[in-house]
Structures are given as C-alpha cells and as structure tokens.
C-alpha positions in Angstrom: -11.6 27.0 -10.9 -15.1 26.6 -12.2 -14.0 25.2 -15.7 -12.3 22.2 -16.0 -8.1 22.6 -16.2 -6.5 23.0 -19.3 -4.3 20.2 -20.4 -0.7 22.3 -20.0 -2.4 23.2 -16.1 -2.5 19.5 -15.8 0.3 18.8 -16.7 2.3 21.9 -14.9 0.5 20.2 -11.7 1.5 17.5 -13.0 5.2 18.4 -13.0 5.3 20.3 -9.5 3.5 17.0 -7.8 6.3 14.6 -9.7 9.5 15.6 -6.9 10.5 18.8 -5.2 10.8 21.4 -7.0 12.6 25.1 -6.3 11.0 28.1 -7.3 14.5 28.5 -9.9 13.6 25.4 -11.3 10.2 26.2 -11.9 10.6 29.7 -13.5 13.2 28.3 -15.6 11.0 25.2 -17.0 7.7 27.7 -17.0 7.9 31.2 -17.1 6.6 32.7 -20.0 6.0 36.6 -21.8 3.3 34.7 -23.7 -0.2 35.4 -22.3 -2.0 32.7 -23.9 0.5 30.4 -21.5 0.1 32.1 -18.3 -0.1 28.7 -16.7 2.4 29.6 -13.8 0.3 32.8 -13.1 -2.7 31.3 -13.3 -1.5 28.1 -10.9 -1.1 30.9 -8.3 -4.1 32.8 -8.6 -6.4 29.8 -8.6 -4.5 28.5 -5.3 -3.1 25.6 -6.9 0.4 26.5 -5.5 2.5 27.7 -3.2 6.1 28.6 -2.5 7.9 27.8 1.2 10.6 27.8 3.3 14.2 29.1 2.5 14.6 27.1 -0.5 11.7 28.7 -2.0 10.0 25.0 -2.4 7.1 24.9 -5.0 4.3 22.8 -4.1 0.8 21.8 -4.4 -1.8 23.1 -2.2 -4.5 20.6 -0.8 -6.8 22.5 -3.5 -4.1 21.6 -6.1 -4.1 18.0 -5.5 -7.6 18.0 -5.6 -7.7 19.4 -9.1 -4.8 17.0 -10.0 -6.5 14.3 -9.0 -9.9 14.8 -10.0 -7.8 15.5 -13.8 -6.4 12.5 -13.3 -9.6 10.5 -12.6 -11.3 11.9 -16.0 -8.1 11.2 -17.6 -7.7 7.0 -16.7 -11.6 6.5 -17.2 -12.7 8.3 -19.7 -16.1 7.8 -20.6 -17.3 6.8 -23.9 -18.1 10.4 -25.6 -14.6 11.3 -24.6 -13.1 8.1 -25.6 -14.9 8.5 -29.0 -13.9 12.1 -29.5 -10.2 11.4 -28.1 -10.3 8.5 -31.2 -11.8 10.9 -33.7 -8.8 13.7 -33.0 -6.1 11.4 -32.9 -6.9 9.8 -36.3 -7.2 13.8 -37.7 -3.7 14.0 -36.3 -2.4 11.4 -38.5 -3.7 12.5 -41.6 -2.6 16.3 -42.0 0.4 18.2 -40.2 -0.1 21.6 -38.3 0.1 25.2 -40.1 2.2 28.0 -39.3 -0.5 29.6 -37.9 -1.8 27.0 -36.0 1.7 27.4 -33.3 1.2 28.6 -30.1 4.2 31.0 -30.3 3.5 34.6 -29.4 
C-alpha cells in the first residue's frame, strides 16, 4: 500500500480489529457490487487480512495492524496543515447539504 488508506479502509480495519469477527458477519456488514467500495477486496489483496480456522475468523494480518496503527497515529496527532484543512471542511459541511449526485451509490 504505497498511498496512504482511504478513510472507509480505516475504518473497515477499524471494524475487523474491534472483536472477532466471522467471515458471515463480515460479508454481511461489507460486501459490495459497487466498485468504487471495493474495500473488502482490496483489504485482501493488499494483505491487510485474513480468514482462519473452521469458523472462518476474519482478522488482521501483522501488515494490517501496522496500517491501522500508523492511521491511527496521523489520525490522534494531526499536524497543523491537516488540522487546518480538517477545520476548513468541516465548517463547508455546515453551510450547504450534499447533491444527488454527490452519493456514493452505484
């Protein structure tokens, strides 16, 4: 993963690293046809995840908690061009509500 993670990859991390999760569960909460939310796929390809035992147990894979974390890190110390931008959006948020366009529905 040269790029930083997306937010929802963050937060699907996020999610799997909360408490044990089956692989039922996690289709159910995640699976998507959309392919601009591919973030199950994408979790596998990039060895973020893995599936074990007979239960079918998602969890994070050492390079996963490493991305988690290292989000994570960014995310509780911010520095001050992020802090500023992060301050910028959320006041443009407050001022005008999101098209029908601007949904991420397939």
């Amino acid at each position: 993963m040269s790029d930083a993670p997306s937010l929802i990859m963050i937060q699907f991390l996020s999610w799997v690293a909360d408490r044990p999760r089956t692989y039922a569960q996690t289709m159910e909460a995640w699976r998507t046809t959309c392919p601009r939310l591919s973030v199950w796929e994408d979790a596998v390809v990039e060895d973020l995840v893995r599936i074990e035992g007979e239960l079918r147990a998602v969890s994070l894979t050492p390079r996963g908690h490493a991305v988690l974390r290292k989000a994570q890190a960014g995310i509780k110390h911010p520095g001050k061009e992020h802090a500023s931008k992060e301050r910028a959006v959320k006041s443009r948020s407050t001022r005008r509500r999101p098209t029908a366009v601007e949904s991420r529905t397939c």
